[in-house]
Every structure is written in structure tokens, then in C-alpha cells.
C-alpha positions as CSV (number, residue, x, y, z in Angstrom):
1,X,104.0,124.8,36.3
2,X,102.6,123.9,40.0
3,X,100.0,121.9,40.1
4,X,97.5,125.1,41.3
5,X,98.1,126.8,38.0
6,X,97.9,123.2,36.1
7,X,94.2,122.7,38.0
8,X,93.0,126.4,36.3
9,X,93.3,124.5,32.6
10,X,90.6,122.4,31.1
11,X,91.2,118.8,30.2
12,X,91.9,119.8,26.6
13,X,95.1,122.1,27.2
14,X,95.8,119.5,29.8
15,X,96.6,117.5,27.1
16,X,98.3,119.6,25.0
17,X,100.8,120.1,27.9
18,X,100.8,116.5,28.9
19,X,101.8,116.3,24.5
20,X,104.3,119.2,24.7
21,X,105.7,118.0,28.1
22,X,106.3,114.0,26.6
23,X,108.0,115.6,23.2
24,X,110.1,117.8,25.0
25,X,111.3,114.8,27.4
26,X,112.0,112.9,24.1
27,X,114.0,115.4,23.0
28,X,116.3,115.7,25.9
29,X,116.1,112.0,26.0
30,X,117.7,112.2,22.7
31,X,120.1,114.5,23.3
32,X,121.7,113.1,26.2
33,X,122.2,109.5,24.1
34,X,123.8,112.1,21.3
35,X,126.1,114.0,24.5
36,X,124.4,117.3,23.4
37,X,122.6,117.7,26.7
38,X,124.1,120.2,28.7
39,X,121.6,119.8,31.9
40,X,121.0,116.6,32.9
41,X,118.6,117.7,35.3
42,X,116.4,119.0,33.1
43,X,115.2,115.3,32.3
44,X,114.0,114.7,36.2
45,X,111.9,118.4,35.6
46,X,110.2,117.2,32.5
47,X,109.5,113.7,34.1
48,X,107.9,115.6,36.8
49,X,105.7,117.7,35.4
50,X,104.4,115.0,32.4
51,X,103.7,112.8,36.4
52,X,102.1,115.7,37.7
53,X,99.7,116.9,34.2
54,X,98.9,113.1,35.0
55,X,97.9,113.8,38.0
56,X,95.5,116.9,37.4
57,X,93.9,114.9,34.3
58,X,92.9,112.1,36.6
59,X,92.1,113.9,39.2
60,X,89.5,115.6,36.7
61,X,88.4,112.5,35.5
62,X,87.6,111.0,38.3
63,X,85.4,114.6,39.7
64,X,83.8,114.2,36.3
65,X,82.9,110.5,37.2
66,X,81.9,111.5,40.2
67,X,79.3,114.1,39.3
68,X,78.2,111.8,36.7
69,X,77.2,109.2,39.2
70,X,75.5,111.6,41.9
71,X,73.1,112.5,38.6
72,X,72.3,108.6,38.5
């Protein structure tokens, strides 16, 4: 996913990708210490997208935070 289609989610399926996306990078993770991983480069995907969920979470965060204090 880019990060325009990760901004459409709310924070909650945020982190149930951010979840999915850290299992699934486990997985691989484990899989190339067992020599079962076919694509390596799969690992540098996952790591990518678990940085850029990241990203979109705090970037909501800190709009939320934001909003917050302009109501102060």
C-alpha cells in the first residue's frame, strides 16, 4: 500500500496493518534463518511499509494533538 491509500484508514485498521505487517516480517525473518525464503527482497518491502504505517499513525497523532490544542 502507498501511503495515500494508507492515510484513507482510521487509526484502528492502522494498527491492524501495522500488526499484520510486523507478523508477516517475522515470518520471513524466520524463514530466511530456516533457508526457506525464496525472495529476499521481500524483507526490505515489509520493513518498508511497517516504517511507512508508522509514519501515517504519527502523522495522525500528532493532527489529533493538534486539534486538541487549538480547542484549549
Amino acid at each position: 500500500m502507498n501511503a495515500l491509500e494508507l492515510r484513507k484508514l482510521n487509526y484502528e485498521e492502522l494498527g491492524e496493518k501495522l500488526e499484520e505487517s510486523k507478523e508477516e516480517l517475522f515470518n520471513l525473518r524466520f524463514q530466511l534463518v530456516t533457508n526457506a525464503l525464496d525472495n529476499t527482497s521481500r524483507i526490505a518491502k515489509v520493513k518498508r511499509d511497517v516504517a511507512r504505517v508508522a509514519t501515517v499513525m504519527r502523522e495522525q497523532e500528532i493532527a489529533a494533538w493538534e486539534s486538541q490544542q487549538e480547542e484549549a
